[in-house]
VODRENPA-879190 format. One line per 8 residues: number of its first residue (from 1); their letters; for each residue x, y, z of N, C-alpha, C, O. Coordinates in Angstrom, 1 decimal, always signed. Layout:
N
NUM = a = X Y Z X Y Z X Y Z X Y Z ~ ... $
END
This chain:
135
1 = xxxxxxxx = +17.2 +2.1 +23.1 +16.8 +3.4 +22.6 +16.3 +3.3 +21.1 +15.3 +3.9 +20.8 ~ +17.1 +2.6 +20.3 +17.0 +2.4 +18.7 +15.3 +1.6 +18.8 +14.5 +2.3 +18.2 ~ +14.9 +0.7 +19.3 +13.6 +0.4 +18.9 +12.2 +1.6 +19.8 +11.0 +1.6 +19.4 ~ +12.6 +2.3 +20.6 +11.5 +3.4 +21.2 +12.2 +4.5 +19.9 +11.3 +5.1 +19.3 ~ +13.0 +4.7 +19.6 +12.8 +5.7 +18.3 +12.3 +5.2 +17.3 +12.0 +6.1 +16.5 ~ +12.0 +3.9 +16.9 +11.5 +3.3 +15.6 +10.0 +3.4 +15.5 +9.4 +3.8 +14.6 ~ +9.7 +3.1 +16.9 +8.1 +3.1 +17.2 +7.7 +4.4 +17.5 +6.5 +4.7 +17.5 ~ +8.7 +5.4 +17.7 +8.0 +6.8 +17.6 +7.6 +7.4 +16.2 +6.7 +8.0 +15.7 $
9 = xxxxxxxx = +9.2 +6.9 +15.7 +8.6 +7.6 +14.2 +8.1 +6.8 +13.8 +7.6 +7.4 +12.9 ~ +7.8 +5.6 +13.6 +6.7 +4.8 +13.1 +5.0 +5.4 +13.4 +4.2 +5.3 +12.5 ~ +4.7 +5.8 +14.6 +3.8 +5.8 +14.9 +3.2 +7.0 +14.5 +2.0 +7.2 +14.1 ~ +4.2 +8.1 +14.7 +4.1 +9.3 +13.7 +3.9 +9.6 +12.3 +3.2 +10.6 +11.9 ~ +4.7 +8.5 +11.3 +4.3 +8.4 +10.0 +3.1 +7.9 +9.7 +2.4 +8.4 +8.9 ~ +2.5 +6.5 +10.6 +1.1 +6.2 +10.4 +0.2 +7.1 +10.4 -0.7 +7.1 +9.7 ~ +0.5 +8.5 +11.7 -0.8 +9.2 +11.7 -0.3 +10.7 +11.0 -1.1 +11.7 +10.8 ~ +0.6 +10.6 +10.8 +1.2 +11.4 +9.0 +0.2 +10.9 +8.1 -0.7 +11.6 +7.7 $
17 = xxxxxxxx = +0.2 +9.9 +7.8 -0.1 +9.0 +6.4 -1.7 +9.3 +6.2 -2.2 +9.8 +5.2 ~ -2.4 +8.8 +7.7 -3.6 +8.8 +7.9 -4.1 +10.8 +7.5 -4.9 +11.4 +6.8 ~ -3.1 +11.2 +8.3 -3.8 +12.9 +7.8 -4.1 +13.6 +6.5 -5.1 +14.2 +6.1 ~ -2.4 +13.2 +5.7 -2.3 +13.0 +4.6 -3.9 +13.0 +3.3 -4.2 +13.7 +2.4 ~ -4.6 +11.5 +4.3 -5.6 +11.2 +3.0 -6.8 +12.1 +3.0 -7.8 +12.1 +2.2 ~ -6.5 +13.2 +4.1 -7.4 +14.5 +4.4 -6.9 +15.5 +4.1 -7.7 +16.5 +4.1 ~ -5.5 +15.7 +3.5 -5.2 +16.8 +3.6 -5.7 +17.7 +1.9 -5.5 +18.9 +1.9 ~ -6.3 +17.2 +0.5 -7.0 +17.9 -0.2 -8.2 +18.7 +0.1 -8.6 +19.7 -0.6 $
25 = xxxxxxxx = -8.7 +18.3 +1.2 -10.2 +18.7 +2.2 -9.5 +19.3 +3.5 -10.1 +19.9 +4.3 ~ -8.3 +19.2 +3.5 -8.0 +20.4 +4.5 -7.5 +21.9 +4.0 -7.8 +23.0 +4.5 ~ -6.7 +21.7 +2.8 -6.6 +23.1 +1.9 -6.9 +23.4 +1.1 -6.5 +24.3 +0.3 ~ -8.0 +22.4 +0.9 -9.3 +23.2 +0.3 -8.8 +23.0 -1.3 -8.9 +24.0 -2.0 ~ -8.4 +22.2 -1.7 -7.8 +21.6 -3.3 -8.3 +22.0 -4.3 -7.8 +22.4 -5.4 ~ -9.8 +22.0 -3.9 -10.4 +22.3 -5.3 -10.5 +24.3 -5.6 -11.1 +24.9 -6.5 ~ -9.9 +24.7 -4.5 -10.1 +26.2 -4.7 -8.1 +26.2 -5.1 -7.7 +26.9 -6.1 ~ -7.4 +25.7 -4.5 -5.8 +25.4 -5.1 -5.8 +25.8 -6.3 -5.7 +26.9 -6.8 $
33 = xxxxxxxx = -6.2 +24.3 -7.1 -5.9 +24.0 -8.7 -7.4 +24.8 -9.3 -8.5 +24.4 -9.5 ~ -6.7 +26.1 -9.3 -7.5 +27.0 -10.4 -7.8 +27.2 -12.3 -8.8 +27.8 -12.9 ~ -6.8 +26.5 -12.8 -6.4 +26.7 -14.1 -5.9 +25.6 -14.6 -5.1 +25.0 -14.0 ~ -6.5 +25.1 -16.2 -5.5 +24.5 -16.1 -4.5 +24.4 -16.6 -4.2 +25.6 -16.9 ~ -3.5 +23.5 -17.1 -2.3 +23.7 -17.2 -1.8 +23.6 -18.9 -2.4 +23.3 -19.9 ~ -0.5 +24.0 -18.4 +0.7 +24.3 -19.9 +0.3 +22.8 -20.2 -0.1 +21.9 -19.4 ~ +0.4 +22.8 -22.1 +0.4 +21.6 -22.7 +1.6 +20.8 -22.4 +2.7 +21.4 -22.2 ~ +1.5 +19.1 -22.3 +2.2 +18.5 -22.0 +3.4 +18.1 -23.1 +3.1 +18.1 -24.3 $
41 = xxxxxxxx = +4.4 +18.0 -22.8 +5.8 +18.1 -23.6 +6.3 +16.8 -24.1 +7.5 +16.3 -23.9 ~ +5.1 +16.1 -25.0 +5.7 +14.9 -25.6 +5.6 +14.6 -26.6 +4.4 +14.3 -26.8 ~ +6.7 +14.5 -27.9 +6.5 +14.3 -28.9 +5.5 +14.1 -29.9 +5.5 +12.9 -30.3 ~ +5.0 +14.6 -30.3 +4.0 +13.9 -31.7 +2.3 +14.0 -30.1 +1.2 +13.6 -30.3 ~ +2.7 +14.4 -29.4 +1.2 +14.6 -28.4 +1.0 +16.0 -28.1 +2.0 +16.5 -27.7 ~ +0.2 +16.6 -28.1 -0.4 +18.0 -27.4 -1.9 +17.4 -26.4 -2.8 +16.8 -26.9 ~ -1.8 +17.4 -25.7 -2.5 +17.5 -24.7 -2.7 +18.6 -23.6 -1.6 +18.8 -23.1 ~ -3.4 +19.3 -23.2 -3.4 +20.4 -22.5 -4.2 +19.9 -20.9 -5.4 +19.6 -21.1 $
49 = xxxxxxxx = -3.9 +19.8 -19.9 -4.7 +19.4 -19.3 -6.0 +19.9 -18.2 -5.5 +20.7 -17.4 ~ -7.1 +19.8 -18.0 -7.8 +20.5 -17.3 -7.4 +20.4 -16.1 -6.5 +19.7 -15.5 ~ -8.5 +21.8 -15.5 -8.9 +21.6 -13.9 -8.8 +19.9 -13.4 -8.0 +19.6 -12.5 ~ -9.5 +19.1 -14.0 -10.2 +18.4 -13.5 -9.3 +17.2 -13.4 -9.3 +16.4 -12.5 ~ -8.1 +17.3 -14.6 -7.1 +16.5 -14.5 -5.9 +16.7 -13.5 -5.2 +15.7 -13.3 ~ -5.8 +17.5 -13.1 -4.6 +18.5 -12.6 -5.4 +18.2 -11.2 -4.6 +18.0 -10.2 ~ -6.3 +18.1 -10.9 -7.0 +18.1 -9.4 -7.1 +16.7 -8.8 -7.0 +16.4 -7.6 ~ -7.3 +15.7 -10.1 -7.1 +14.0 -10.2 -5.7 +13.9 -9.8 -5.5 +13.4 -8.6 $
57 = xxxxxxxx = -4.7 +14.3 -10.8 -3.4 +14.2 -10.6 -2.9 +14.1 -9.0 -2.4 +13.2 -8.3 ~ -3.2 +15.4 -8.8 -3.0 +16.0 -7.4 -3.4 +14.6 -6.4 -2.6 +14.0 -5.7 ~ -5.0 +14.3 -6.8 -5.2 +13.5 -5.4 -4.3 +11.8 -5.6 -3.7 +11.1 -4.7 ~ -4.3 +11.5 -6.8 -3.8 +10.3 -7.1 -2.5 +10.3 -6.0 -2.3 +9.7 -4.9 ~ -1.5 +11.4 -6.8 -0.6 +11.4 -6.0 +0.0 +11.6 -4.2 +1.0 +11.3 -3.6 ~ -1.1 +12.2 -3.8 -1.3 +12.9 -2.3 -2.0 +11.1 -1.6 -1.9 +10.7 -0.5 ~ -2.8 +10.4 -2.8 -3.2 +8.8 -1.7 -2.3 +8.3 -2.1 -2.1 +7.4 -1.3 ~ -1.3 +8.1 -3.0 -0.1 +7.3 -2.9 +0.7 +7.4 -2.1 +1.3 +6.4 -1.9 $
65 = xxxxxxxx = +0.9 +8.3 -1.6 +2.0 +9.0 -0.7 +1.4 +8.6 +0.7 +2.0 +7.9 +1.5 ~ -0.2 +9.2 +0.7 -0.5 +8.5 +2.1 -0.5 +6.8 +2.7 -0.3 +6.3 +3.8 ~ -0.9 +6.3 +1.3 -0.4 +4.9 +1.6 +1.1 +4.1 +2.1 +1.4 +3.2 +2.9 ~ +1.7 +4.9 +1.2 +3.0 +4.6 +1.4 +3.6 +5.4 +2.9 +4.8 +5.2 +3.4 ~ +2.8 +6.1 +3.3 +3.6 +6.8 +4.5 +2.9 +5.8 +5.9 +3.6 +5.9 +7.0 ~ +1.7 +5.0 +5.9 +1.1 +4.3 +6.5 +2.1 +3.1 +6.3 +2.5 +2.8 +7.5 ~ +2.7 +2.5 +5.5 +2.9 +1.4 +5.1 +4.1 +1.5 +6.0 +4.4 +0.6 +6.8 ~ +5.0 +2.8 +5.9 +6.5 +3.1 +6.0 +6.3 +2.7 +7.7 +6.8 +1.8 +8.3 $
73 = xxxxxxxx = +5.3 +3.8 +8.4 +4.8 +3.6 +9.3 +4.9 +2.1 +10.3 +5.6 +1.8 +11.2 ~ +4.0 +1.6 +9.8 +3.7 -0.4 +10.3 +5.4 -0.6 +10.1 +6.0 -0.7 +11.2 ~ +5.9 -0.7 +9.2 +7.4 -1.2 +8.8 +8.1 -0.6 +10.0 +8.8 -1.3 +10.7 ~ +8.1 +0.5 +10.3 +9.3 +0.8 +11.3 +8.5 +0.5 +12.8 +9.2 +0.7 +13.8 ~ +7.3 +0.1 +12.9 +7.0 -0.4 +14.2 +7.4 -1.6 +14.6 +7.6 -1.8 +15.8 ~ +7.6 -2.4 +13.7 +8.0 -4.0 +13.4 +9.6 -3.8 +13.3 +10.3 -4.3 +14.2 ~ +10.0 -3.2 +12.4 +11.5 -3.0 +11.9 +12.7 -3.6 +13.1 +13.6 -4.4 +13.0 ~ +12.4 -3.2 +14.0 +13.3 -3.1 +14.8 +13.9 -5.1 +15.3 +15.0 -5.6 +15.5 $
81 = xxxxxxxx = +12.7 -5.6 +15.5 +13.4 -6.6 +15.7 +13.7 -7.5 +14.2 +13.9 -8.8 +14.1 ~ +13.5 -6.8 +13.1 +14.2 -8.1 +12.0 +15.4 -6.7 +11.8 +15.3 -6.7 +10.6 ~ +16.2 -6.0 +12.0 +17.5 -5.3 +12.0 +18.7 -6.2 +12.4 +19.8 -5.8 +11.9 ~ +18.6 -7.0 +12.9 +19.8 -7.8 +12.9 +19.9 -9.2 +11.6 +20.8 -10.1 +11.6 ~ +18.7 -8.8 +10.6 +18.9 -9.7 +8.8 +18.9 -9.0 +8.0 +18.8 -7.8 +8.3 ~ +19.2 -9.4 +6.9 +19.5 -8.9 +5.7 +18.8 -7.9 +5.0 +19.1 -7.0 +4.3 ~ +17.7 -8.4 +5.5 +16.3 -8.1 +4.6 +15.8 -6.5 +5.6 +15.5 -5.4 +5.2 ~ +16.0 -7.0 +6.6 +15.6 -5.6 +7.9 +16.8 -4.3 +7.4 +16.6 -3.2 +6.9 $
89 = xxxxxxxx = +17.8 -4.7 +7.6 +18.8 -4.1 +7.2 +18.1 -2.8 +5.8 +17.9 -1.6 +5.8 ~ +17.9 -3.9 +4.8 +17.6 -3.5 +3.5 +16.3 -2.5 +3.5 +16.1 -1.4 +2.9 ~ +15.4 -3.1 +4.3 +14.3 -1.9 +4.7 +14.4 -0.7 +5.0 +13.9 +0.3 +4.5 ~ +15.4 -0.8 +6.3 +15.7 +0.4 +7.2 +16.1 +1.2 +6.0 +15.5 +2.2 +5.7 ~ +17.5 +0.5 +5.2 +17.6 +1.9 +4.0 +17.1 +2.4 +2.9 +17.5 +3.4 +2.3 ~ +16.0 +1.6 +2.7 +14.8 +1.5 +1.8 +14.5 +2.8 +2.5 +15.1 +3.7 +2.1 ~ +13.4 +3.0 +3.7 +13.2 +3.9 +4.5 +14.1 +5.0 +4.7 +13.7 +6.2 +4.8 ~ +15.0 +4.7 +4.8 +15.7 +6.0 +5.3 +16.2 +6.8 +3.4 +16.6 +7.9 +3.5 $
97 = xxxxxxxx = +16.1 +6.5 +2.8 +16.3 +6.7 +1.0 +15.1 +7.6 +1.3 +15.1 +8.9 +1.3 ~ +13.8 +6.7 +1.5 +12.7 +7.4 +0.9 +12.5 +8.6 +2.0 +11.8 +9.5 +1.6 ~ +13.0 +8.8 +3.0 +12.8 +9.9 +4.0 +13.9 +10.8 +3.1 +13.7 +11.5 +2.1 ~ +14.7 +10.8 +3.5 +16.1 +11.7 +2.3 +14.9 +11.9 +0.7 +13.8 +12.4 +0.9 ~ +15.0 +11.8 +0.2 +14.1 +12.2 -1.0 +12.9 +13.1 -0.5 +12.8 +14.3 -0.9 ~ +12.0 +12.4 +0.5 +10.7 +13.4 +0.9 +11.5 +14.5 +1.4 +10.9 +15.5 +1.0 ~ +12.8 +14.9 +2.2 +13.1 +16.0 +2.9 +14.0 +16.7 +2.0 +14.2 +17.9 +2.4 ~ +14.5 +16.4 +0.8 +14.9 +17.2 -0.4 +13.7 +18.1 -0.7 +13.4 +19.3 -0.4 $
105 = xxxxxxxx = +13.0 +17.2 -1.2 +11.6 +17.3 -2.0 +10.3 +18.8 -1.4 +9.4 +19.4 -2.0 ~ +10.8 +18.7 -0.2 +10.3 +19.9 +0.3 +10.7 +21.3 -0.2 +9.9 +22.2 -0.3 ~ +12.1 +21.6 -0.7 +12.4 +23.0 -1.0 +11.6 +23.1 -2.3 +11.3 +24.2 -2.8 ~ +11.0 +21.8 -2.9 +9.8 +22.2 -4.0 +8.5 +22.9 -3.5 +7.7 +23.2 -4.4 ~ +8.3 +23.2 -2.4 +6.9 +23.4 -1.8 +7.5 +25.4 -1.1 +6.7 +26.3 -1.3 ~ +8.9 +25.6 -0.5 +9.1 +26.6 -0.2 +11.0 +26.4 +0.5 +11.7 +25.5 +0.5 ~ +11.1 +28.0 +0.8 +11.7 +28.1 +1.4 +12.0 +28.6 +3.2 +12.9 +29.1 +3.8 ~ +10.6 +28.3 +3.3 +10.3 +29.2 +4.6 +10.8 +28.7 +5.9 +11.2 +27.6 +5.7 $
113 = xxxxxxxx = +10.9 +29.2 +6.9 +11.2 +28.3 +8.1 +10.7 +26.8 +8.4 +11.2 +25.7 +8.5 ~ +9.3 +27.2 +8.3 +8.5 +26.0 +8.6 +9.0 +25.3 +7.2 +8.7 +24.1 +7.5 ~ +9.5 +25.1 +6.1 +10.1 +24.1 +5.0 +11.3 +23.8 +5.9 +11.8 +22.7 +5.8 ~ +11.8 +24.4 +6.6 +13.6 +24.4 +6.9 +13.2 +23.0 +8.2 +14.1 +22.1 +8.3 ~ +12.1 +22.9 +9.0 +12.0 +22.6 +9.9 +11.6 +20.8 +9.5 +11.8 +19.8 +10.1 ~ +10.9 +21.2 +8.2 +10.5 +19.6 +7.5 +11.4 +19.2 +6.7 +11.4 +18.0 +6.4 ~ +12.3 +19.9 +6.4 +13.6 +19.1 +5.8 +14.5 +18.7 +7.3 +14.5 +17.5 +7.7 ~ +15.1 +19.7 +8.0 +15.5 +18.9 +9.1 +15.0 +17.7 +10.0 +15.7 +17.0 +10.6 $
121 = xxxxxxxx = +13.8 +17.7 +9.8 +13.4 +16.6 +10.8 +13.2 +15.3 +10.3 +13.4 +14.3 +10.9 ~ +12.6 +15.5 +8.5 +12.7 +14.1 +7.4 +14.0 +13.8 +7.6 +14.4 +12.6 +8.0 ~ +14.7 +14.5 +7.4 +16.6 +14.4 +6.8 +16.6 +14.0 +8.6 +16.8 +12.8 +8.6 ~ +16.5 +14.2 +9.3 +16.8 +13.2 +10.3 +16.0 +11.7 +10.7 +16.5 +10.7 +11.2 ~ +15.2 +11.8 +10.4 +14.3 +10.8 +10.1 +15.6 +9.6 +9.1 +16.2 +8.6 +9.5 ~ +15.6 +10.1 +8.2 +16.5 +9.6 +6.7 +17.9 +8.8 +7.6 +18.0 +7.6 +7.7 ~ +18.7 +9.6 +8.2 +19.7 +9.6 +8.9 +19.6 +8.9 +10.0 +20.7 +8.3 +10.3 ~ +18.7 +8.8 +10.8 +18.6 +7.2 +12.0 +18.1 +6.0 +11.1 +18.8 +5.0 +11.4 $
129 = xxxxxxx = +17.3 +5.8 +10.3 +17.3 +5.1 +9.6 +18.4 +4.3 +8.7 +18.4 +3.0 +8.6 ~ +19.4 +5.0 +8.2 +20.9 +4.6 +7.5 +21.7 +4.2 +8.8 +22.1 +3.0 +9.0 ~ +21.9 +5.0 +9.6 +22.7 +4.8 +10.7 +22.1 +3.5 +11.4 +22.8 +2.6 +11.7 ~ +20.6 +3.5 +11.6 +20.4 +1.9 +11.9 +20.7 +1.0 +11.1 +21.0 -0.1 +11.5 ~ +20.6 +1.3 +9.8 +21.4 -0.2 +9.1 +22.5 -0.9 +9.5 +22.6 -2.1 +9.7 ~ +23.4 +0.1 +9.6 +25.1 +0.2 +9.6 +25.1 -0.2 +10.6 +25.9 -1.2 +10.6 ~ +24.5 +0.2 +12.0 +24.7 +0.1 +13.4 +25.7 -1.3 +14.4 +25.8 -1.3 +15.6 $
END
């Protein structure tokens, strides 16, 4: 059962990851980041930053994420048969850390059902992951 769950959510995060690098062009980003922002809070610097930075910002970070959710992806498709080394072991909870963080990281976005629904399902995500370490 442990490797048909690996390859599920593996195969799920790939086409997470892949959506992901659409998702600026799916809500429409550049109508989002309307203003731009409070000056930045570092000593001896004032910087204020634009639209245009704040919309950079955004995508930089939205293709980092999709790469790494692609990457997480392939890893848990494979994962399953290096789980019995050291190094698999260390992945799985590499992975399951980084799932726990993404499913915290949601009450930043809301508190609505649908947030309730992506923290439970990351946070379980997070949680077969650890538990396959340990296993």
């Amino acid at each position: 059962m442990t490797p048909v769950l690996f390859h599920l959510i593996g195969g799920f995060t790939v086409l997470l990851g892949i959506a992901h690098f659409f998702l600026p062009a799916i809500v429409s980003l550049r109508t989002v980041v309307v203003d731009s922002g409070t000056p930045l809070r570092i000593p001896g610097i004032r910087y204020i930053p634009s639209r245009r930075d704040l919309h950079g910002l955004v995508l930089v970070m939205n293709h980092a994420v999709s790469y790494a959710l692609v990457t997480i992806g392939f890893l848990d498709i494979t994962l399953p048969s290096g789980l019995d080394t050291a190094l698999g072991r260390g992945v799985a909870v590499w992975i399951g850390v980084w799932w726990l963080i993404r499913a915290v990281a949601q009450l930043h976005i809301g508190r609505r059902p649908f947030d309730g629904f992506v923290i439970v399902a990351f946070g379980s995500f997070a949680v077969f992951h650890l538990w396959a370490a340990w296993a």
